[in-house]
Every structure is written in C-alpha cells, then in structure tokens.
C-alpha positions in Angstrom: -40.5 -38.1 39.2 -39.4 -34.4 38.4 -41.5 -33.3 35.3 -38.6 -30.7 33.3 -40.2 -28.3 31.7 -37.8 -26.1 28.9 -37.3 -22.9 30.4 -38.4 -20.7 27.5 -41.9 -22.5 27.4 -42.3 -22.0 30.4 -41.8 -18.4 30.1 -44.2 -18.1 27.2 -46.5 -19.3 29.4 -46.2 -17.3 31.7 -46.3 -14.2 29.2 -49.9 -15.1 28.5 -51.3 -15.6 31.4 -49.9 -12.3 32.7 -51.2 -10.6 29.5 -54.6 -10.4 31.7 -53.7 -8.6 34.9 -54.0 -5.5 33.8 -57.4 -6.0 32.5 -58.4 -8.2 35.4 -57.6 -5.4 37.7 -59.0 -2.6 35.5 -62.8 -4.3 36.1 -62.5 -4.4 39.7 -64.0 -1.8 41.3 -61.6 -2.4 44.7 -58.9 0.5 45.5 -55.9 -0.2 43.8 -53.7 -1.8 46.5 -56.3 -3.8 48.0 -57.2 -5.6 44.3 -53.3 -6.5 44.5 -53.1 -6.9 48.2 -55.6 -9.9 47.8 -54.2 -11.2 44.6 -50.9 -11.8 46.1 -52.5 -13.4 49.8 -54.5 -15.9 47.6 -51.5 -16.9 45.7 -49.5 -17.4 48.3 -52.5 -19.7 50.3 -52.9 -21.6 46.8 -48.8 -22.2 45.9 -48.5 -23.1 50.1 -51.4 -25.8 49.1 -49.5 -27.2 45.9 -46.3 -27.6 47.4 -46.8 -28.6 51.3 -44.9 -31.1 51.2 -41.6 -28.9 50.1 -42.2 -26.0 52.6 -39.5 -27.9 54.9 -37.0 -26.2 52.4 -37.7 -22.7 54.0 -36.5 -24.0 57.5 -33.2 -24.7 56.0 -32.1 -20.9 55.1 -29.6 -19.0 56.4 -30.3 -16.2 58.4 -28.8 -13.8 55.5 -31.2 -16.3 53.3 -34.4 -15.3 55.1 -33.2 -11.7 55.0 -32.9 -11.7 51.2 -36.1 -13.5 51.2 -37.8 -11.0 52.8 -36.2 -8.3 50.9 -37.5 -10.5 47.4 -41.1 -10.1 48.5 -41.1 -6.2 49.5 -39.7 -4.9 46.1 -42.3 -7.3 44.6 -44.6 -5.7 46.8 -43.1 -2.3 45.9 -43.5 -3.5 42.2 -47.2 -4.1 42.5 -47.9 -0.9 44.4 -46.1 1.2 42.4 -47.8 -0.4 38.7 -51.5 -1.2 40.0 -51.4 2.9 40.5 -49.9 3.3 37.2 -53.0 1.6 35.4 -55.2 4.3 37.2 -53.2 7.0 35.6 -52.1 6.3 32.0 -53.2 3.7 29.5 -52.4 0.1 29.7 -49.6 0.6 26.9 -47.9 2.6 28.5 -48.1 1.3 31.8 -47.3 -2.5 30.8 -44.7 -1.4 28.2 -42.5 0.2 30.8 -43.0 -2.0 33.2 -42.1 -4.8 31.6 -38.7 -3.0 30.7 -37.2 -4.6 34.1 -34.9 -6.4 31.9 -32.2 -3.2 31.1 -32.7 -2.9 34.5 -31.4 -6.3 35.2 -28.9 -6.1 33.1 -27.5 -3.2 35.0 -27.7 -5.0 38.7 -26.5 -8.4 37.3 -23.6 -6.5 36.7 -23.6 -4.9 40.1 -24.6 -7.9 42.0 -24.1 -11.1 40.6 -20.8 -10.2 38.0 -22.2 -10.7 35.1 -21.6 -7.5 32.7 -23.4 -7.0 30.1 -21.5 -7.5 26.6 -21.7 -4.6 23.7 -24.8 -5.7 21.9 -26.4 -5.9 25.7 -25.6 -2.2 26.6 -26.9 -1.1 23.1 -29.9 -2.6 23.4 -30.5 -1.0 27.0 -30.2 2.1 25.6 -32.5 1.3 23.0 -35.5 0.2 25.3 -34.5 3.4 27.3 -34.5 5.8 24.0 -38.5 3.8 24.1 -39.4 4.5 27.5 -38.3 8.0 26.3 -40.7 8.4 24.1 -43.5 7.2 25.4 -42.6 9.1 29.0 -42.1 12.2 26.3 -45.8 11.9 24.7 -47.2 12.4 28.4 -45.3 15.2 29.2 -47.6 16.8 31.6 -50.5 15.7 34.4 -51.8 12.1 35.8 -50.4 10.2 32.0 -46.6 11.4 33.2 -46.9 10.4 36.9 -48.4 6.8 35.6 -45.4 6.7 33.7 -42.5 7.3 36.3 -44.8 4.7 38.6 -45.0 1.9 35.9 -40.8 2.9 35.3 -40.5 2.3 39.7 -42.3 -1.2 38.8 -40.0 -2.1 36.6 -37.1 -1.1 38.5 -38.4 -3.3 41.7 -39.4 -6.3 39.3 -35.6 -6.3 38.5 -34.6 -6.5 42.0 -37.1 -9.2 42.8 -35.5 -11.1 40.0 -31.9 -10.2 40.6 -32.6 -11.6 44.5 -35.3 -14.5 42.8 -31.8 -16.1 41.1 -30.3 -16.2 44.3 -32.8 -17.6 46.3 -34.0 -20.0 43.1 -30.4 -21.6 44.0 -31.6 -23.6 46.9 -35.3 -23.2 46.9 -37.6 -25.4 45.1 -39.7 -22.9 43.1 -43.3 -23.6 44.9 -41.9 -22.7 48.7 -40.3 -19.6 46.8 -43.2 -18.0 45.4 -45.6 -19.0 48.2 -43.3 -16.9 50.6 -42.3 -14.0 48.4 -46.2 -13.6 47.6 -47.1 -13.8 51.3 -44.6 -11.3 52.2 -45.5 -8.9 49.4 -49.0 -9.6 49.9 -49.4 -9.0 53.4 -47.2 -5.9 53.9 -49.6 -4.3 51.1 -52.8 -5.3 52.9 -51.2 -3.8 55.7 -50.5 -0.2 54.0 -54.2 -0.3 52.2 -55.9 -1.2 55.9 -53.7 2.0 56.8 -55.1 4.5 53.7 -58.7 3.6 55.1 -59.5 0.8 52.5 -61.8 -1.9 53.6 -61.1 -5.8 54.4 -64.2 -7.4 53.4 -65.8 -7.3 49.8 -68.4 -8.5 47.2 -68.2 -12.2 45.6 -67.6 -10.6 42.3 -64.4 -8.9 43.8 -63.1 -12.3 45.0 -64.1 -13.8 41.8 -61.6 -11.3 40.3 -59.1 -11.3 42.9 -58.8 -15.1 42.5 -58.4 -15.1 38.5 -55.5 -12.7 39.2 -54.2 -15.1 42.0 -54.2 -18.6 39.7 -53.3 -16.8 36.1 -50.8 -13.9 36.5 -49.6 -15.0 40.1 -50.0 -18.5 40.5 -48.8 -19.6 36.4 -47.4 -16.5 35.1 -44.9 -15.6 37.7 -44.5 -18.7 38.8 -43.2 -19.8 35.2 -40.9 -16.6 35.2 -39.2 -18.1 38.7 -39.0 -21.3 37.0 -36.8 -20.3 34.4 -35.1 -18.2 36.7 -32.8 -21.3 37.7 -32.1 -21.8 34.6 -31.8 -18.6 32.5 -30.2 -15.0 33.4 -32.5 -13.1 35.0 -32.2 -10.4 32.7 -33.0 -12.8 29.9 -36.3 -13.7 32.0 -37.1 -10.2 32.3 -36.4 -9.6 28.3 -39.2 -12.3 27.7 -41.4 -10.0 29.7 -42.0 -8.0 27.1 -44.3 -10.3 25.4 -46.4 -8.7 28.3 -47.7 -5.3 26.4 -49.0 -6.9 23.2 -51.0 -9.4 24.9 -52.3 -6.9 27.5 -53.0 -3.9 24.4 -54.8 -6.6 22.3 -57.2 -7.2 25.4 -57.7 -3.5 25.9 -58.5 -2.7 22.9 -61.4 -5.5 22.8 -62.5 -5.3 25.9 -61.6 -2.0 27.1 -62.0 -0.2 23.9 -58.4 1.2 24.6 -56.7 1.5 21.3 -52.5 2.8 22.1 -51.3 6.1 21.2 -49.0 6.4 17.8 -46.1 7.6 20.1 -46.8 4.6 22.8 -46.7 2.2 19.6 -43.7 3.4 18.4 -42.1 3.8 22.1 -43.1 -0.1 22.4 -41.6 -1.4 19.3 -38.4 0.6 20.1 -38.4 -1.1 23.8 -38.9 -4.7 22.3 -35.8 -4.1 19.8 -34.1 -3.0 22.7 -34.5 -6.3 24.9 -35.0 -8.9 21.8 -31.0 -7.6 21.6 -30.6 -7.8 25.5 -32.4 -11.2 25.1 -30.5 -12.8 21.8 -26.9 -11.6 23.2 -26.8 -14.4 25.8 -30.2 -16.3 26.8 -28.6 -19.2 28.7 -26.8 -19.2 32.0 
C-alpha cells in the first residue's frame, strides 16, 4: 500500500534536512568536489538499496528518456560543483541565499520548456529576488566574496534545470529509481573531474562519517522530498520552497561556525524570500 505524503510536508522536510549541507561540508577537510563527489555516490548506493525492487522502471525509458536523464544528473552535478566552491569563497548567506533562488529561474524555463508562463504577480516577484541577489552580489563587489557569488548564482541556474528536466522524468519514474540515477550520474562524473585535478580516492573515517550524513540528510531526505513533490507541484513552486534553505543554514553558522551574515546579505535575503513567497503564493499547485 502507497503511503501519500502532502507535497508541501514533504518539502518542509526536505528544507531542514538540507539546512545542514553547507555546514556538513564546511567541517570536512576533503577538497571541495571530492566532499560532494562522495556525497552524491553514497546516495545514489543507499536510494538503489531502498527501492530495488522499482529499478525495473529505468529499463522502460525511451531513448530521448535516458538522454534527459542523463542530462538531469549533469546540471545537478554542475549545481554541486559550481556551489560546494561557492562555500570556499563567500559566506554561507550568501552562498545558500542565491543558490536557493533557482525558483525565478524556473519560472523563466517553465515558460520556455514546459508552457507554463509565469502570471504578473510571478514576473514581479522574479524581479524582486533578482533586485536581492543584486544586493548581496553588490556588497561583494570585488575579490574571492564576488566570484563565490556568480558560482552560488551558476548553482542556482543548474538546480532549475535539474528540476525543469526532474518534472519530466517524475512523470513516469517512481521517485526512488529517479534520484538513485540522477545522483549516480552526478556523482560519478564529479569523482571523475576531482580524480582529474589531482584529488585523492581514499580518505579518513571521519571524512566518510561526514560524507555519509550529507548522503542520508540533504541527499537521501532533502532532495528526495523536493522530487517528491515535484509530481505534484510546479517545479518553480518546489524551487520557491527552497528558500527556507538560508535561514536554517545561517542559524547553524552562526552557532556553530560563529558566522553571523552581513547587514547587506540580510537585507539581500529578505528581499529574495519576498520575491519567491510571491512566485510561490501566485500558483502552488499543478
């Protein structure tokens, strides 16, 4: 018997145990791509585990299917990249606020790709949460705080794409098979490029320890709930809910990191979350 979970649950779950990632990968001392790399190879080996008996229902795609499936796990692959580096360079505000933007983003290619424009009160709250990413892009005009920016902004452009192809795909996959795949894909073709910069395979039990957190919280029940409600909501709307993300993850830093946000990243961040509550209140449902 199919357990139904309400979408929007599930994506509150999923907000909070993604709210640790950035923290989680902060305390590792692995290089950046290899701390994802690993996070994304264990989650695909556990979601494989929890849903064996459904992995049949990758068999059944279409050729243009697999291709889109493939192309779903290397922009997640490209988001990961392109936002683990981020964290190096700027704060975790910043770089989780923007990031987590991937919704005016989505907006923009549901348009494009599936035909569904945005209404009024959607386009003004894109460029709302732009006039935010503004701001806070504005307040590091200069050095490694600007490039961590424009990085965390290319994560939030390739999370929309993974969720704009994610709808498709969450069409005639069962979520488990989906994300086991995607993760795989993304995780392996990163492993591939960190082996390539000189990074090494094998590390200590503490790095596992962490890798394995980020596998079963952020991976395994955070973006697992997002592709949940995926079949059920727009994928912009998903993306809106996202943004739940930053406060979670600038709470953490500032305990445990000692990381306290800039006024400018603050005010950036509520101007964002305006921005998508409006993207996210115009029209939730599919």
């Amino acid at each position: 018997m199919k357990i139904l979970v309400d979408p929007r649950t599930a994506l509150l779950a999923g907000v909070i145990a993604i709210s640790s990632a950035s923290i989680l990968i902060r305390w590792s001392a692995a290089p950046p791509l290899a701390v994802v790399a690993h996070r994304l190879v264990y989650a695909s080996a556990v979601m494989a585990a929890a849903s064996a008996g459904g992995l049949r229902s990758l068999s059944s795609l279409t050729r243009r299917g697999r291709v889109l499936l493939l192309a779903s796990g290397l922009v997640l692959a490209l988001h990961f990249g392109s936002w683990v580096y981020s964290l190096y360079l700027t704060s975790v505000a910043a770089s989780t606020v923007i990031v987590t933007s991937s919704s005016i983003f989505s907006a923009v290619l549901s348009w494009v790709l599936l035909g569904e424009p945005p209404s009024l009160r959607e386009v003004a709250g894109i460029l709302t949460a732009m006039a935010g990413v503004v701001l806070i892009a504005w307040g590091h005009s200069g050095g490694d705080g600007l490039l961590g920016d424009l990085l965390a902004l290319v994560g939030a452009v390739a999370m929309a794409l993974h969720m704009i192809l994610g709808r498709r795909l969450r069409r005639v996959l069962p979520v488990g098979p989906y994300m086991a795949a995607v993760s795989g894909v993304a995780g392996l073709s990163l492993l591939a490029v960190s082996l390539s910069l000189g990074d090494p395979l094998l590390y200590p039990a503490r790095e596992h320890l962490i890798f394995l957190a980020l596998a079963l919280g952020p991976s395994c029940l955070g973006h697992t709930a997002y592709n949940y409600a995926l079949k059920r909501l727009r994928a912009y709307a998903v993306g809106a809910a996202t943004m739940g993300e930053p406060l979670g993850a600038s709470i953490l830093a500032a305990l445990l990191l000692g990381e306290v946000p800039s006024l400018q990243t603050a005010v950036g961040g509520i101007i964002i979350a305006l921005g998508v509550y409006a993207v996210l209140g115009a029209r939730g449902a599919a």
